[in-house]
C-alpha positions as CSV (number, residue, x, y, z in Angstrom):
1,X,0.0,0.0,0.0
2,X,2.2,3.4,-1.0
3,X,-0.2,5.0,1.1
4,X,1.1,3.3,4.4
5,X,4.6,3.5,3.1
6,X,4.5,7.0,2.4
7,X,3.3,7.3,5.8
8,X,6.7,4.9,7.3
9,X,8.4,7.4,5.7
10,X,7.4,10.2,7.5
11,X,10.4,12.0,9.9
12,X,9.1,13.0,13.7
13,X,9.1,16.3,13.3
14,X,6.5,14.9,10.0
15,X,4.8,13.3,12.0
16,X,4.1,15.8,14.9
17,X,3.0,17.8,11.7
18,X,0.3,15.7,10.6
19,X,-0.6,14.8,14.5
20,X,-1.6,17.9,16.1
21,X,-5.2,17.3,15.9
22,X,-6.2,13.8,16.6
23,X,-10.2,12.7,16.3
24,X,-11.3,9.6,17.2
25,X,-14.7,8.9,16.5
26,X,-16.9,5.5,17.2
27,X,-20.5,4.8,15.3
28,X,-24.0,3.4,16.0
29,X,-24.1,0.9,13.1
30,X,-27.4,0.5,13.4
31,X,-27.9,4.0,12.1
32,X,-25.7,3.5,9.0
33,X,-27.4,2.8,6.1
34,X,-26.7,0.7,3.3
35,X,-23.9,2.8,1.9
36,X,-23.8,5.7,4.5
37,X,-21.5,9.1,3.8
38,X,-18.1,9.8,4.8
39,X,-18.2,12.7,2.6
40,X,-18.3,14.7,5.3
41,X,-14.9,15.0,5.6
42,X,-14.3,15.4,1.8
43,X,-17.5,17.6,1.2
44,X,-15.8,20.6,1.8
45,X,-12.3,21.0,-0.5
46,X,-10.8,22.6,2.1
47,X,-10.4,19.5,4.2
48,X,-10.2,17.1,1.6
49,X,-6.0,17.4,1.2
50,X,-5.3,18.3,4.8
51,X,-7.5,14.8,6.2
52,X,-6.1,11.6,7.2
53,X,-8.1,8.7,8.2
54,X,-8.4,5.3,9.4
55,X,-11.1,2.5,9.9
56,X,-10.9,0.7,12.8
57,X,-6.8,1.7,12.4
58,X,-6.5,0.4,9.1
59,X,-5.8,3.5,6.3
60,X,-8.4,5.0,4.3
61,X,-8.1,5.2,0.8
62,X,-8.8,8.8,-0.4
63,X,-11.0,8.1,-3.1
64,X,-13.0,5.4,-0.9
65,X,-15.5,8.0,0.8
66,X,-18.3,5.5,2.2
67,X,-19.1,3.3,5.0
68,X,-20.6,-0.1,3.3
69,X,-22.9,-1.4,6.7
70,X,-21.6,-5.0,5.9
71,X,-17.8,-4.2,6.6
72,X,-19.3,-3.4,10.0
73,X,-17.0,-0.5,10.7
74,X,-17.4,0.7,13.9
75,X,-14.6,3.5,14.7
76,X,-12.7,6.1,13.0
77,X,-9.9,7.7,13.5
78,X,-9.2,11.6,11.8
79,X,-5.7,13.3,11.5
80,X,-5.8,17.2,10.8
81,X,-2.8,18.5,9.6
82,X,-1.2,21.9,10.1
83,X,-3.1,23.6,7.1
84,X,-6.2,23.7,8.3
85,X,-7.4,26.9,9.8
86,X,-11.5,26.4,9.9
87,X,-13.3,23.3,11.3
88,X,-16.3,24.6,9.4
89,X,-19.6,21.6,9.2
90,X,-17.0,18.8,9.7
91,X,-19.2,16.8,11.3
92,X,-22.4,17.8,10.4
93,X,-25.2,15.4,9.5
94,X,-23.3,12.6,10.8
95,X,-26.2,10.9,12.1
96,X,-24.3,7.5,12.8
97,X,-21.1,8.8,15.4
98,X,-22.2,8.2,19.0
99,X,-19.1,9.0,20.3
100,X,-16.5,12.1,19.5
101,X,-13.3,12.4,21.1
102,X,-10.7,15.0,20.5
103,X,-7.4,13.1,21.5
104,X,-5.2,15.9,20.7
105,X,-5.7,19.1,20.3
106,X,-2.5,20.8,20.2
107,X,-3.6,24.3,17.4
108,X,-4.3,27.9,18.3
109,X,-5.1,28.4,14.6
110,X,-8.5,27.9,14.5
111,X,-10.8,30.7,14.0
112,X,-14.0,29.3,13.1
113,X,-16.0,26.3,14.8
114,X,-19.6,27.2,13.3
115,X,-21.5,23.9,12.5
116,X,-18.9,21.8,13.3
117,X,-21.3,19.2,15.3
118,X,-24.3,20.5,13.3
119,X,-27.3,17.5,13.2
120,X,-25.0,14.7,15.0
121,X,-28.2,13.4,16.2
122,X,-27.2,9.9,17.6
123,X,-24.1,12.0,19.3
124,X,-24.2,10.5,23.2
125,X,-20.8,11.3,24.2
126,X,-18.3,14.3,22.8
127,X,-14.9,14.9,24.8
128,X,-14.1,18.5,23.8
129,X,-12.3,19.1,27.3
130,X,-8.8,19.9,25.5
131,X,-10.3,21.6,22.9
132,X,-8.2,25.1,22.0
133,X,-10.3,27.8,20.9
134,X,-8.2,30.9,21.6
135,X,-8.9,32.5,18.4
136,X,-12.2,31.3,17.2
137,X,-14.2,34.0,16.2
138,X,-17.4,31.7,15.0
139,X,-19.5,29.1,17.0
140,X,-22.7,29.6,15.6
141,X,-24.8,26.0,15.1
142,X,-21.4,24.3,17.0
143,X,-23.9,22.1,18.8
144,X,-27.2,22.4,17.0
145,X,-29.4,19.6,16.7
146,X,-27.6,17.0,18.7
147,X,-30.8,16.1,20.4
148,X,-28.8,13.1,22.6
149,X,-26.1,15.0,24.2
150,X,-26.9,15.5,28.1
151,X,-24.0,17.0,28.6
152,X,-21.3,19.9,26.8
153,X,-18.3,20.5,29.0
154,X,-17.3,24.3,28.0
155,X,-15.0,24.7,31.1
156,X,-11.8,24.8,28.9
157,X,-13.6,27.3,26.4
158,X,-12.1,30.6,25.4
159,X,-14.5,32.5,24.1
160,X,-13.0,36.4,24.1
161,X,-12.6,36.5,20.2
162,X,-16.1,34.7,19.5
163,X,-18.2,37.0,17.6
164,X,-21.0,34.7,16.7
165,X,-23.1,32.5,19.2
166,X,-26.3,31.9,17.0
167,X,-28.0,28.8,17.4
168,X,-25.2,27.6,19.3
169,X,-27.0,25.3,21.7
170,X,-30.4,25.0,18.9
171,X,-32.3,22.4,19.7
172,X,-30.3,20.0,22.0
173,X,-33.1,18.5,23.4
174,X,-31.8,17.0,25.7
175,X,-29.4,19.0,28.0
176,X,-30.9,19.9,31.7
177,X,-27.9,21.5,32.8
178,X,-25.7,23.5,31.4
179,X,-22.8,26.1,32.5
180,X,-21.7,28.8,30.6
181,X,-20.4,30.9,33.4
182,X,-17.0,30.4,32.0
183,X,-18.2,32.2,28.6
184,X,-16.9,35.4,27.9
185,X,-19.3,37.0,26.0
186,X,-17.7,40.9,25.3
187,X,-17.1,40.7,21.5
188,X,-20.5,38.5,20.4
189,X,-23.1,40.5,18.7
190,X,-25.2,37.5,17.7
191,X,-26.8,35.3,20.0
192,X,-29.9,34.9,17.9
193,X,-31.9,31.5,18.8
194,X,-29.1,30.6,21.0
195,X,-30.9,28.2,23.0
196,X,-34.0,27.6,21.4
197,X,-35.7,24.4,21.3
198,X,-33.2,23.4,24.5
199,X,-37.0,21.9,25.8
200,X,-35.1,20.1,28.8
């Protein structure tokens, strides 16, 4: 595989290149379907060249962009490299991922978050406690519509840049508690529909 050999070939200082942000994520495969999408990483071209990504720790094949329900993959692991600069809609409408975890987090570089969770409706668990968001100026829809999270830990969250909190927290139906004392909230000047729909 010159994929995996390319990757062999990689010196440390390569490697801590390619390994700054670490995602590992693990599905419900009961909600793939047939052929379900992993376009999501490829959907937007600015990800496409910067994304490296194994399932169940075995490479992916860049132009192989969908999970086939009979190969019974059950977790993924993403590598962000160094060029990336937006985490814009990565995940969003990934219906099947129950379980996000950010392994490694090690960028200040990242100015917009907006979406980036959008419609991960079968999301029960997301580790975001390392998460770096220094210079993010954008968070809008960051958690919208992931009706099964009960819990969002923004402890770790900087939030002084952040210009844009609308629909943040839209529709997560199920959160009861929530604490956003830790959100500094001088610079936003749109909190429209921030927590509508939070029924719970």
């Amino acid at each position: 595989n010159k994929k995996i050999q390319q990757y062999l070939k990689l010196s440390a200082i390569d490697f801590k290149k390619y390994s700054e942000i670490e995602i590992e994520l693990k599905l419900d495969i009961k909600e793939i379907s047939a052929f379900d999408k992993i376009y999501f990483i490829y959907k937007n071209f600015e990800f496409s060249n910067h994304l490296h990504i194994y399932f169940d720790d075995e490479i992916l094949e860049a132009n192989q962009i969908y999970i086939n329900k009979s190969e019974g993959v059950s977790k993924i692991k993403i590598i962000i490299d160094n060029n990336i600069k937006s985490l814009k809609n990565l995940f969003k409408e990934c219906s099947f991922i129950k379980d996000i975890k950010f392994i490694r987090f090690k960028r200040i570089n990242i100015t917009d978050m907006s979406g980036i969770f959008d419609c991960c409706s079968s999301l029960i668990n997301l580790d975001i406690t390392n998460f770096l968001t220094n210079n993010v100026t954008d968070m809008s829809y960051m958690f919208s519509n992931c009706m099964k999270l009960t819990l969002i830990d923004l402890n770790n969250f900087k939030t002084n840049k952040v210009t844009n909190m609308s629909n943040m927290f839209f529709n997560c139906a199920s959160l009861t508690n929530l604490d956003i004392s830790n959100l500094l909230t001088d610079n936003v000047i749109d909190i429209r529909s921030m927590f509508n729909g939070c029924s719970k």
